[in-house]
N, C-alpha and C positions, 0 to 999 in steps of 0.2 A: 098645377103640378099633379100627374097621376099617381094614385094609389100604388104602392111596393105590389109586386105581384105575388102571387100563391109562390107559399118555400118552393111547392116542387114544380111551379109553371116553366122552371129553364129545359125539365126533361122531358122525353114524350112520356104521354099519360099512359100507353100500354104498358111503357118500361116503368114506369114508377110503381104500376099496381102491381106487378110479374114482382117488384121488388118484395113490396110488403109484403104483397100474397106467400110467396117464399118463404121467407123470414119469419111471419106466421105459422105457416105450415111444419117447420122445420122445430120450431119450437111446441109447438102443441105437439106433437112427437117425441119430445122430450119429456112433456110434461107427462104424458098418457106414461113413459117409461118410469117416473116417477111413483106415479101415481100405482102401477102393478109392482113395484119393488117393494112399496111403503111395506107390506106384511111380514117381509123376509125379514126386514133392520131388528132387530133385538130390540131395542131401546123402547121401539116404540110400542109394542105389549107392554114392558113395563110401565111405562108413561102412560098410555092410556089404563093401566089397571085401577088407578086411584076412582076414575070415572066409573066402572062400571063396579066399582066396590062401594061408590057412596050411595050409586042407585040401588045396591041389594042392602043399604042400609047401615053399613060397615064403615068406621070410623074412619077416614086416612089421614090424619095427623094425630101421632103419637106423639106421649109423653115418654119423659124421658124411664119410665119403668111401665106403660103398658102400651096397648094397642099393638095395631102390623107392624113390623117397619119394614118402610118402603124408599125407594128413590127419591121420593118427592120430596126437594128442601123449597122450594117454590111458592108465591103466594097461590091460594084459591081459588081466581077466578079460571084459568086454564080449563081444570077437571069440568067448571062447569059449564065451558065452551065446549065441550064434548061429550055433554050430555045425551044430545041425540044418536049416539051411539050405543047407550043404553038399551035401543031400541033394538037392537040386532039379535040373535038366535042362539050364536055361538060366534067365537072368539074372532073368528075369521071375518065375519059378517061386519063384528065391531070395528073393526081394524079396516076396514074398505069400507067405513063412511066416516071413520075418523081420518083417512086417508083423502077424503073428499071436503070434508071438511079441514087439510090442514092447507088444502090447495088452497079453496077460495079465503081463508085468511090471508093468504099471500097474493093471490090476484086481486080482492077484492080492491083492498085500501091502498096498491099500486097506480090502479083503472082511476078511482077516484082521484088521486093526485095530481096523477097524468092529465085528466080531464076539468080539474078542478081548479086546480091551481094558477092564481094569475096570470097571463101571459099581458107580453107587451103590448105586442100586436093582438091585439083581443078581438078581433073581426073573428068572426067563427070559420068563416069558409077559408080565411088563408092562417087560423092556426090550428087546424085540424090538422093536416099533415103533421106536423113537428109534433104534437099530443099523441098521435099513433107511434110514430119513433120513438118517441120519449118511452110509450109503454112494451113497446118491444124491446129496444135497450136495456131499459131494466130488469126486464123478465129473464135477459140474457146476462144481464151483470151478475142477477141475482144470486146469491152462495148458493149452487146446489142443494147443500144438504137441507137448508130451510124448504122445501120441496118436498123432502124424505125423510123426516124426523121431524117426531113432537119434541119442538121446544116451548118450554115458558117463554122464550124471546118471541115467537113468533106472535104470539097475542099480544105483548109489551110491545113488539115494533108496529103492530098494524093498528093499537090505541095511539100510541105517540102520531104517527102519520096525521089520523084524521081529527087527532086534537087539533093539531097546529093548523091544519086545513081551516077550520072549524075556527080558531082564534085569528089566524087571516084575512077568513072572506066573511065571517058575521060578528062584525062589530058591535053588534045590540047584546045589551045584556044576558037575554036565552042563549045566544051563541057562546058567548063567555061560560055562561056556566055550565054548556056541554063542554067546551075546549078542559073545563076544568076538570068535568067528570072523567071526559077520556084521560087524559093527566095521569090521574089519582088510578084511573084503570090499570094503566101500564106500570103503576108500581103496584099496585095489586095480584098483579102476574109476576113478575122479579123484582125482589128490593133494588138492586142495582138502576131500574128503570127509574130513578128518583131526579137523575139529568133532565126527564121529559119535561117535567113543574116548574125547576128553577130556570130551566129555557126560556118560558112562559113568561114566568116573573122579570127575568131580565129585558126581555125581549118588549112588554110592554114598557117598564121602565124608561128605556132607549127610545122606543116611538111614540111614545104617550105621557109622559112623565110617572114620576115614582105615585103620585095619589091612586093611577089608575093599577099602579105594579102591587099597590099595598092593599086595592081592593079585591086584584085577584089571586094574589095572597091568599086573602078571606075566603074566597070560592075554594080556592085547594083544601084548605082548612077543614072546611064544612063539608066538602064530599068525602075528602078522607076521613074524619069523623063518622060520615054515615057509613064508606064503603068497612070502617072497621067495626062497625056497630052491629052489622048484617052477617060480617064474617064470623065475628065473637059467638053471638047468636044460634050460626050455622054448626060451626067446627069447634066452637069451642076455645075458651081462651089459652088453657094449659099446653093444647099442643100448637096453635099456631105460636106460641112464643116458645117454645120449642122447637117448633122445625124452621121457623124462618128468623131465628134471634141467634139463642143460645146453640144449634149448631151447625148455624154456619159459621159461627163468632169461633167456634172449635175447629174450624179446618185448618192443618196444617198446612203452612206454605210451600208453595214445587220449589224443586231443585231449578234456579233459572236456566243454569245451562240448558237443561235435559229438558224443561218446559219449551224456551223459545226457541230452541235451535230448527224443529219443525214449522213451527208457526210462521217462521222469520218472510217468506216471500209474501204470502198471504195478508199476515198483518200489515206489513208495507206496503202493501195495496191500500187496504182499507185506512191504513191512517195519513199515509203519503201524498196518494194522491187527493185528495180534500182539502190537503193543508196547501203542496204545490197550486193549486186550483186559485185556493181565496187567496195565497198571498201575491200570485199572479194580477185580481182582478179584484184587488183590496176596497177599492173605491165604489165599482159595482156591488161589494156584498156587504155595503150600508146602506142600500137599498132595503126596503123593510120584508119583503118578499123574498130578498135573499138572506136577509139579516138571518131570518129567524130560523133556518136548517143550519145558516154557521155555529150560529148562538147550543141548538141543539146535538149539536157534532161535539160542542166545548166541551157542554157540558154531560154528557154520557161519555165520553170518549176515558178519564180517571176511572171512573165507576169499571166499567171495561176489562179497564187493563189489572186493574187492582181482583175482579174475579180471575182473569187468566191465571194471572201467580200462583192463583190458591188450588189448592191440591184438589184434579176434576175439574179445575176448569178449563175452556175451548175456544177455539176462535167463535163459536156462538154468542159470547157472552161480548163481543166485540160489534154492534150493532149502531153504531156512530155513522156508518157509510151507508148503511138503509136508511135511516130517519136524511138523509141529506141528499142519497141521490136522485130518487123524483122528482123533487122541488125544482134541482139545479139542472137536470139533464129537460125537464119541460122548460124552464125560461130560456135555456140556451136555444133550446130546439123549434119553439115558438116564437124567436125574435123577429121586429121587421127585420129584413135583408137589405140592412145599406149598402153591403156591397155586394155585386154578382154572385162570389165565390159561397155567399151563406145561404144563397137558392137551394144550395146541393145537400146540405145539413142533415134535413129529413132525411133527404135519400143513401147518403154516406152512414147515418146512424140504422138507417135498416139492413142495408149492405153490412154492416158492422155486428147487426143481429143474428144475418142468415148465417154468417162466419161461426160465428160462438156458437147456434145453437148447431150446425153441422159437426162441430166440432166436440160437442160435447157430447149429439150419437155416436162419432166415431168414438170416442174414450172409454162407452159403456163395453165394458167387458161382455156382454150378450141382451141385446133389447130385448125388453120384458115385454112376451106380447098381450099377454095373461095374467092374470092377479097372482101374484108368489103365495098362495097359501095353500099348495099341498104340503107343506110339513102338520100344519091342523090337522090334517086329517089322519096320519100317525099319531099326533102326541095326544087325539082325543082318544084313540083305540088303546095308547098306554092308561092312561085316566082311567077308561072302564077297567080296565084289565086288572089296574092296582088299586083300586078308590080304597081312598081311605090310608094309602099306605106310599103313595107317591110322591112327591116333591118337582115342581118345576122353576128352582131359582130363579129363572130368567122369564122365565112365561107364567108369569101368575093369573097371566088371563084363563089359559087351559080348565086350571081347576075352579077359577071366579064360576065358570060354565059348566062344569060337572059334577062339581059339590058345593058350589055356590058357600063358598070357605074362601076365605084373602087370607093369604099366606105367605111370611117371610117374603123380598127380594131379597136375593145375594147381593146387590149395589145398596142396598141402602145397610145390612149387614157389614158389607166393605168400609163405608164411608162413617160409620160408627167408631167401628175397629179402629181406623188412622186419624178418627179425630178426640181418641182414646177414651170415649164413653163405653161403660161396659152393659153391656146386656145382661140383664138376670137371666137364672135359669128360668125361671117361673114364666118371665114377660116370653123367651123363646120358644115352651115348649108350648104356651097357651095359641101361637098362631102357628104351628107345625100340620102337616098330618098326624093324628093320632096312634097311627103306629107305622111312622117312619121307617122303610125299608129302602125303600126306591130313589135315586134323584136321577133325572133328565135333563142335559145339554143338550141343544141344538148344534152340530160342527161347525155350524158358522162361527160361532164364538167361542172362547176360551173363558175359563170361569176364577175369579177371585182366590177357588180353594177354602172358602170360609164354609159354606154346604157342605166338601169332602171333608172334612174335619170332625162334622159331626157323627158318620158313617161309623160303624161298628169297625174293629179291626179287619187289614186285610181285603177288602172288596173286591170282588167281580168287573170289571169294565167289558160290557157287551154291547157293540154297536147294530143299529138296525135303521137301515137307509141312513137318513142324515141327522138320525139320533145317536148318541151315546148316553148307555144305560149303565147307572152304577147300584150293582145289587150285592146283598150278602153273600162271604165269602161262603161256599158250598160246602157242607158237615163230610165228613170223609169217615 
């Protein structure tokens, strides 16, 4: 009997490369649009400021009466995945290598997956094709926004990934107890990410028996013991039980209507089709290969949904269809071809690429050919202008770089506010500018009103380019 031929042996080989090649190119164009946007997002100044405020020495987990307060309710490790951004000059600089660095967290532990992950047909030269489809597919499934904003998910889903990788294909006990480490990682990034362990545990449970479930167990145990050892150590134990216990255990619940009524397509994507998927091909995902991204869908998928509810949170925090789709989209796309029609698989899932990723240059409202950070280069000219007497709610990188001062966010001031912890005056005025005159909006965004509140009566609003400047009202 002859060998199944190569997935793409039924197409001409010109036409299959012209495919990829495509579908590649069209994406790496997307990602390059990505990647010059990343500066402009608001968010992600905020998010990277904790980074460059623990490199100038500055604490960023606050207690519930001192320190900054910032955005960050998140575990630890993230800020310190973006450490080498520390490295940059000014605010800009930080921000477009934390911008390169949020990429390869998302290409990296995809690439691995893709490439790593069991296949049926395990011959190398006929499941290479389905391994490149699988990686282009993804990259085009991929939620956007994880592309263009620092989330704590994205280090949470790219541990979880190469945990399970790592608990799949090394059996021996070093592999175990990296599978563990990574684990214990991803809830080290988001408490939420706690699905990724009892995956683990379940999972070998089912293909190993419960001695082998209860010893690695003991592995999550011990790394989470160490990873909490190292954190206490670092930050401190009064604010990380503050910022990752007591309040988030304070957020008020969203309004469901008003939360899912936007979410509603999107979330049924991500949780729909996974579930239509395994209960279609229930029998195949007792396979142990596939068990173990179901088993991980199960069990992050509550965690999830139980953040969306909560007042702030996003379909981000819905990451059940990342941890699941590599694994599934490489064994499908990797299988021998018992019949004709799954020759075409690869080629159909590139085809399926070059679509998405076309389709998501057309949506951008203006390809970014260029790094988005001329606004830095105003709100540094305000900073000298006003040092000492400025305020940028939203951009606390600005001033991290010209007075090397960490300073209130308005998001984590907001998030205070509605989960009705009060701020002393003392704790606010101690991370303020010193003599408070100025506060700076980007128009991109609209601001909370918690900053304008503190304004003297009466204020000035003066816009300059794609600033708006709130200054005292003028003496008459």
């Amino acid at each position: 009997m002859k060998p199944p031929r190569a997935a793409s042996s039924l197409a001409p080989r010109p036409i299959t490369l012209a495919l990829f090649g495509l579908a590649g190119a069209l994406l790496a164009a997307w990602l390059w649009h990505s990647f010059c946007r990343f500066p402009s997002i608001v968010w992600n100044d905020v998010r990277l400021a904790p980074t460059i405020a623990l490199a100038q020495g500055w604490p960023i987990f606050p207690t519930a009466s001192s320190g900054t307060i910032n955005t960050w309710t998140y575990g630890p490790l993230p800020p310190l995945y973006y450490w080498p951004a520390s490295l940059a000059t000014s605010a800009s600089g930080a921000l477009m290598i934390a911008a390169a660095l949020n990429l390869l967290l998302t290409l990296g532990p995809i690439a691995l997956v893709c490439f790593g992950w069991p296949a049926e047909d395990d011959v190398a030269k006929r499941a290479r094709p389905g391994r490149w489809a699988a990686l282009l597919l993804c990259l085009a499934l991929w939620p956007p926004r994880h592309y263009e904003v620092i989330f704590a998910d994205n280090l949470g889903i790219a541990c979880g990934l190469i945990g399970n990788l790592l608990l799949l294909r090394s059996p021996s006990a070093a592999g175990r107890w990296l599978a563990a480490a990574a684990a214990c990682a991803a809830v080290g990034c988001k408490q939420i990410a706690v699905g990724v362990p009892l995956a683990q545990v379940l999972w070998l449970g089912l293909t190993a028996g419960g001695r082998e479930a209860l010893k690695h167990t003991c592995r999550l145990g011990l790394a989470g013991l160490v990873l909490a050892g190292l954190s206490i150590g670092l930050f401190g134990a009064a604010g990380l039980r503050h910022v990752l216990l007591e309040l988030p255990a304070s957020f008020p619940w969203a309004v469901l209507a008003a939360r899912l009524q936007p979410m509603i397509p999107e979330a049924l994507w991500q949780i729909a089709l996974p579930a239509v998927v395994m209960l279609a091909a229930r029998r195949r995902f007792a396979r142990p290969d596939l068990l173990l991204p179901a088993l991980a869908w199960a069990c992050t998928l509550p965690f999830g949904i139980l953040a969306l509810l909560k007042t702030g949170g996003w379909l981000n925090s819905l990451y059940s269809l990342a941890l699941w789709l590599p694994p599934v989209l490489t064994w499908l796309l990797t299988r021998t071809p018992d019949r004709p029609a799954r020759t075409w698989f690869p080629i159909g899932a590139a085809t399926a690429a070059a679509l998405i990723g076309g389709f998501r240059l057309a949506q951008a409202p203006q390809f970014q050919v260029l790094p988005a950070t001329s606004g830095y280069v105003a709100a540094t000219e305000f900073a000298d202008r006003f040092r000492g007497r400025i305020w940028f709610p939203f951009h606390p990188l600005v001033t991290l770089y010209s007075e090397h001062r960490y300073y209130h966010d308005e998001d984590g001031l907001h998030v205070r506010r509605l989960s009705g912890i009060d701020t002393g005056a003392r704790q606010l005025a101690e991370h303020l500018p010193p003599a408070v005159q100025v506060l700076a909006f980007h128009n991109a965004w609209s601001n909370w009103g918690v900053a304008r509140s503190l304004l003297p009566p009466d204020p000035r609003q003066l816009v300059v380019g794609d600033w708006t400047l709130w200054l005292p009202a003028e003496k008459r």
